[in-house]
DOTI-787719 format. One record per residue (C-alpha): x, z, y; residue in one letter; residue number from 1. Coordinates in pm, whole numbers, plus 50000, padded with zeros to 5 digits. Layout:
N
      c1      c3      c2   type   seq
       X       Z       Y      A   NUM
...
END
This chain:
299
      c1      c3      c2   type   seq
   57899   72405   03410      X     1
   58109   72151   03226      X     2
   58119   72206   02828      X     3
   58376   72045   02628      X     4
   58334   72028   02233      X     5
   58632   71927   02024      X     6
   59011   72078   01901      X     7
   59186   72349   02007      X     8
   59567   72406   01883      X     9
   59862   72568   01887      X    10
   60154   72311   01991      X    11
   60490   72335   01865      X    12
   60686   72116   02123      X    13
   61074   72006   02071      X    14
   61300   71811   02274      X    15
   61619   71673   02192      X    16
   61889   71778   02439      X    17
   62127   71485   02257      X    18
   62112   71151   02138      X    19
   61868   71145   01839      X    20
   61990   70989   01477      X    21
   61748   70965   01218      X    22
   61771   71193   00868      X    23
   61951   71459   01168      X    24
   61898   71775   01311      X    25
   61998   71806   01709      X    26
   61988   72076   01983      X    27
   61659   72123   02111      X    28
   61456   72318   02351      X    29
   61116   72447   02190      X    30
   60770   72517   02347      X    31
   60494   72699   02164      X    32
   60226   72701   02392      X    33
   59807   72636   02324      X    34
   59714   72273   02316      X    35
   59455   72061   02150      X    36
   59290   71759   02349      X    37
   58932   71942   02422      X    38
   59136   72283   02538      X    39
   59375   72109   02747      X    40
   59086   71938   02893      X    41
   58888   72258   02955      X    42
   59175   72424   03077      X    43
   59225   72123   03344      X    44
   58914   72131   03455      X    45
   58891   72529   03486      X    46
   59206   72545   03699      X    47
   58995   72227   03903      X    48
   58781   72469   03983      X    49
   58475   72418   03721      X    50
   58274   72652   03515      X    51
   58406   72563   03198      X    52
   58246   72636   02809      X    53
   58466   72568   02512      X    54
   58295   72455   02210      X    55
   58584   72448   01892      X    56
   58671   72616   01587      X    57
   58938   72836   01510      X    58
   59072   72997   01195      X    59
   59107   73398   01151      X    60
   59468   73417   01192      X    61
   59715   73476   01532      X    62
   59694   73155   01620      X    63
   59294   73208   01671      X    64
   59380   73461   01833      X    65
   59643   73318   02027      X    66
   59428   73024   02171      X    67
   59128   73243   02259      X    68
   59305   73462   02455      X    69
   59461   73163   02651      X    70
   59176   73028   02688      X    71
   59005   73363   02840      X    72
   59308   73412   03066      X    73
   59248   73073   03226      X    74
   58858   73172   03299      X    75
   58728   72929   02999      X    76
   58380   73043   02847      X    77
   58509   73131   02486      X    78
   58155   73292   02415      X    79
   58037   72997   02135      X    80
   58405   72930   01987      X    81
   58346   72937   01614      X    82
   58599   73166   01403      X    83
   58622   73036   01072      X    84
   58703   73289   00791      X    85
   58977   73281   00580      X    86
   59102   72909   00748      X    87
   59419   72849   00931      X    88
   59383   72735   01336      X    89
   59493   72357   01480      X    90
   59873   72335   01490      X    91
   60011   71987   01662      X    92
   60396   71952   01605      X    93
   60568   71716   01890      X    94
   60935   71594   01890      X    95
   61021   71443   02222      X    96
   61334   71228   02298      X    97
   61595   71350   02565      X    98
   61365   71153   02845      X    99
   61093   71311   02743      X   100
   60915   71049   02558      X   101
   60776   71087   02223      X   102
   60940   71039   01877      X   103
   60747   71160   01623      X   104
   60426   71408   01578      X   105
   60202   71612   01304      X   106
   59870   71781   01339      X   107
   59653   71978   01112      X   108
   59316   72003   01271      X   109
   59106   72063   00947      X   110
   58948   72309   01071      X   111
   58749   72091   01351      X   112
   58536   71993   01076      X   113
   58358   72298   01075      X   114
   58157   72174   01412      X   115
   57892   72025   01220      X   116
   57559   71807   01351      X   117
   57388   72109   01234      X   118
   57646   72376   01421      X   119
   57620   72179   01719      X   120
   57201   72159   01720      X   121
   57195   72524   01721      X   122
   57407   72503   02030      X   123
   57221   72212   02199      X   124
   57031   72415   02461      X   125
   57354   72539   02592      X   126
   57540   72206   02596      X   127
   57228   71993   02768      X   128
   57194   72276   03048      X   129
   57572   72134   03158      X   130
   57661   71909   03423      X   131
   57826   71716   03222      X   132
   58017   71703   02825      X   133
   58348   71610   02749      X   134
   58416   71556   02386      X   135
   58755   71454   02153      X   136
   58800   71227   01825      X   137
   58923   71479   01665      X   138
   58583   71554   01617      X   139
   58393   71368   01294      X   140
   58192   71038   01336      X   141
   57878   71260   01241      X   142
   57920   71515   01479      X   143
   57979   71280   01755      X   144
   57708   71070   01644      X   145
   57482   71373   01686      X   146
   57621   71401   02051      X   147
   57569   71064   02164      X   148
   57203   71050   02025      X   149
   57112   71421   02191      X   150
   57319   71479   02456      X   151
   57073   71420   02774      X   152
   57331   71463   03060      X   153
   57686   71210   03113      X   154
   57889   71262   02754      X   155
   58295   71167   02823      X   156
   58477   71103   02542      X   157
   58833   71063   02455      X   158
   59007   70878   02223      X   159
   59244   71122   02070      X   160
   59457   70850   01859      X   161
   59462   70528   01726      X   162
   59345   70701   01411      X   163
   59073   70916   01556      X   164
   58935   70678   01843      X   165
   58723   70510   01553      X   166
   58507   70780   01497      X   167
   58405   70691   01786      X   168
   58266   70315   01719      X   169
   58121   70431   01432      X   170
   57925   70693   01561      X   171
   57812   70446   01825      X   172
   57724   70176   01541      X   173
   57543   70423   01374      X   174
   57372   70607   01636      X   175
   57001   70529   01760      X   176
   57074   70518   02123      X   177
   57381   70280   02073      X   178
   57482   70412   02425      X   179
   57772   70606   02576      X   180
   57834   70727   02944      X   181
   58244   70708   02932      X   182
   58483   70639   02678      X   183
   58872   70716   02746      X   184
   59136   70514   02595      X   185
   59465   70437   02560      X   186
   59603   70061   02562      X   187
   59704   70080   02264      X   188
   59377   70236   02118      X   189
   59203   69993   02287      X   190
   59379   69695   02172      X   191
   59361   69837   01728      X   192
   58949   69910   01838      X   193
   58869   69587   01968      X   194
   59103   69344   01756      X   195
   59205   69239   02083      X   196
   59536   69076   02210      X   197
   59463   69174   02554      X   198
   59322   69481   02773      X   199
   59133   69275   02966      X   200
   58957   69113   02596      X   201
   58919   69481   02492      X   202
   58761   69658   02809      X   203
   58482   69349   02757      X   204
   58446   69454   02397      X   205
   58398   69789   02403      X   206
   58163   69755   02740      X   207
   57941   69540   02433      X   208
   57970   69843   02259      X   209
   57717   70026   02470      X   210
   57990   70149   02637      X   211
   57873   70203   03026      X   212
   58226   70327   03115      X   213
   58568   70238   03001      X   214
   58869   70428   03119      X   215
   59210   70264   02926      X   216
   59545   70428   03064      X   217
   59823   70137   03067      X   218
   60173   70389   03092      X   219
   60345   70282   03378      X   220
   60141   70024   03450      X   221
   59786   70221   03563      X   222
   59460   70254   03452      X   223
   59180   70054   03485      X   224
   58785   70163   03524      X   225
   58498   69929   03388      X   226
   58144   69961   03496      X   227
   57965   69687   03403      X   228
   58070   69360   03513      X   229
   58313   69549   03777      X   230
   58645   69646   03695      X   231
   58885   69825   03895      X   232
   59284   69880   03774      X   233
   59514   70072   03967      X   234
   59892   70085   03973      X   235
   60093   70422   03887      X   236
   60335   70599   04108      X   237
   60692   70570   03975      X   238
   60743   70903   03796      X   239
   61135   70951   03873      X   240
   61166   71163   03538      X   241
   60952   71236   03276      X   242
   61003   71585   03172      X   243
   60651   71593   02879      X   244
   60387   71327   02782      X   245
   60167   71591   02615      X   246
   59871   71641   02769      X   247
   59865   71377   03020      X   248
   59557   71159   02902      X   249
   59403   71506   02877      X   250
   59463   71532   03237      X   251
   59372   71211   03312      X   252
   58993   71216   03228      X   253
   58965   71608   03324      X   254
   58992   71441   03713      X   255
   58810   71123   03612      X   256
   58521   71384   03511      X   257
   58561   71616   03775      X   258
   58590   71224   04018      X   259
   58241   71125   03873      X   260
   58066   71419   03909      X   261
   58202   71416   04281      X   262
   58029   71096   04345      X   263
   58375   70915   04390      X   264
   58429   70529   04396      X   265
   58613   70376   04081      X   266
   58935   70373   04327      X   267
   58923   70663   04391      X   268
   58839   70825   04037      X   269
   59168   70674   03909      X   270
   59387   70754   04191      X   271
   59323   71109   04099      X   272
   59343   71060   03756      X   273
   59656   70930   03782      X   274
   59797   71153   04044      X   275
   59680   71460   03778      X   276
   59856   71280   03493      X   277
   60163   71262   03709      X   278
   60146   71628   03717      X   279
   60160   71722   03360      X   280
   60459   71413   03306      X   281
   60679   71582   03535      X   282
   60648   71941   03411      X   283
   60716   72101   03103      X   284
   60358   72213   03060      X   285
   60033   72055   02858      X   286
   59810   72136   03070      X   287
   59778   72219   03471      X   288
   59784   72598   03557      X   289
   59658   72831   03781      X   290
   59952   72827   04053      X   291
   59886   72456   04151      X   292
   59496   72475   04149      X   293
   59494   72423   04508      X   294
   59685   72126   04493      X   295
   59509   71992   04198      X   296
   59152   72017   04399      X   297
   59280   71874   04730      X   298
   59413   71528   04532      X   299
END
């Protein structure tokens, strides 16, 4: 079993069919659909072919509702989601351009903050009998500080945002292990963490962290993998059109998880991360589903 802790949302998703001027409206095609970077990733790693256990909090309206249910249909555990009374759910709001690529976006994930060091301790037992935990930023420094110091199997965690990826640091800072199995980030996070001008200046950095694995996606250019004093970048497949970006970093370390626990080589972990990422860029969906879980295992 594989249990991810972090947000779960409801995902408003636009994009433009027309040339997009600022202070205007223009025709769009909307997606509501359930999103949030810990669901996404449990949902990826279901349709992989994992026992999955969702750890998040929800509010007490529809969209609570509306994201357990998903997550139910898609065989996640939703046994330990926490339903917070009288509190509204995660909504993410995305505007996309006409290719696809993002313009602007808005969450509200207050309600994360309700997964508390002491929330998560009375869950411990269930999270250290896992394989493995996967955990987002847009969880708080505390609560992932918590994680990193009791968490006794491989602990993956994403970046979220520029914003949110700090949580991380300072949990680490803060923490008394000072040690991390994987951390997932984007270039760009990884450039704001570090103070760095380059990616190559900022994998070093945050492997000083106590970092023992950094994952940065590059876009178009790749990924890269460092382990140590070894580190491995790969090149992306063109992607011929980009139909979504949402949910493709999710994507991305749901196979570098499910590549690790597999006992693959770095290669090999980021050709399928990236080949999974290319998925979710060329569909209109956040998340992989159940009709391509063949495919999604073979990679």
């Amino acid at each position: 079993m594989i249990t991810v802790i972090g947000g779960a949302n409801v995902d408003v998703s636009a994009r433009a069919l027309s040339e997009v001027r600022g202070g205007d409206s223009c025709p769009s095609s909307v997606m509501v659909s359930c999103g949030g970077v810990a669901r996404n990733i449990a949902q990826d790693l279901s349709v992989m072919g994992y026992e999955v256990k969702l750890l998040t909090a929800v509010g007490d309206d529809v969209f609570g509702e509306m994201i357990i249910q998903e997550c139910q249909h898609v065989g996640i555990d939703t046994t330990d989601i926490l339903r917070v009374k009288k509190a509204g759910s995660g909504t993410y709001l995305c505007f996309n351009d006409s290719e696809g690529e993002m313009v602007a976006a808005a969450a509200d994930t207050d309600v994360i903050n309700k997964i508390t060091p002491a929330w998560l301790r009375k869950k411990l037992r269930v999270i250290n009998s896992s394989e493995a935990v996967v955990a987002d930023c847009n969880l708080s420094h505390e609560a992932l500080m918590f994680l990193i110091d009791n968490v006794r199997v491989p602990l993956f965690v994403d970046g979220v945002s520029v914003g949110k990826s700090r949580r991380v640091i300072e949990a680490l800072n803060h923490s008394e292990c000072k040690s991390l199995y994987c951390l997932k980030v984007n270039k760009q996070e990884a450039l704001t963490l570090t103070g760095s001008e380059c990616v190559e200046d900022a994998t070093q950095s945050l492997l000083t962290e106590g970092i023992d694995n950094v994952v940065i996606t590059l876009g178009a250019e790749g990924a890269l993998l460092a382990q140590g004093r070894s580190v491995v970048r790969k090149v992306a497949k063109p992607v011929s059109k980009i139909v979504n970006t949402t949910g493709a970093g999710d994507a991305f370390l749901a196979a570098v998880v499910s590549g690790t626990l597999k006992g693959l080589s770095a290669n090999k972990i980021l050709a399928l991360a990236l080949a999974t990422a290319k998925k979710i860029l060329t569909t209109d969906r956040p998340s992989l589903t159940k009709k391509n879980k063949k495919n999604n295992i073979q990679q």
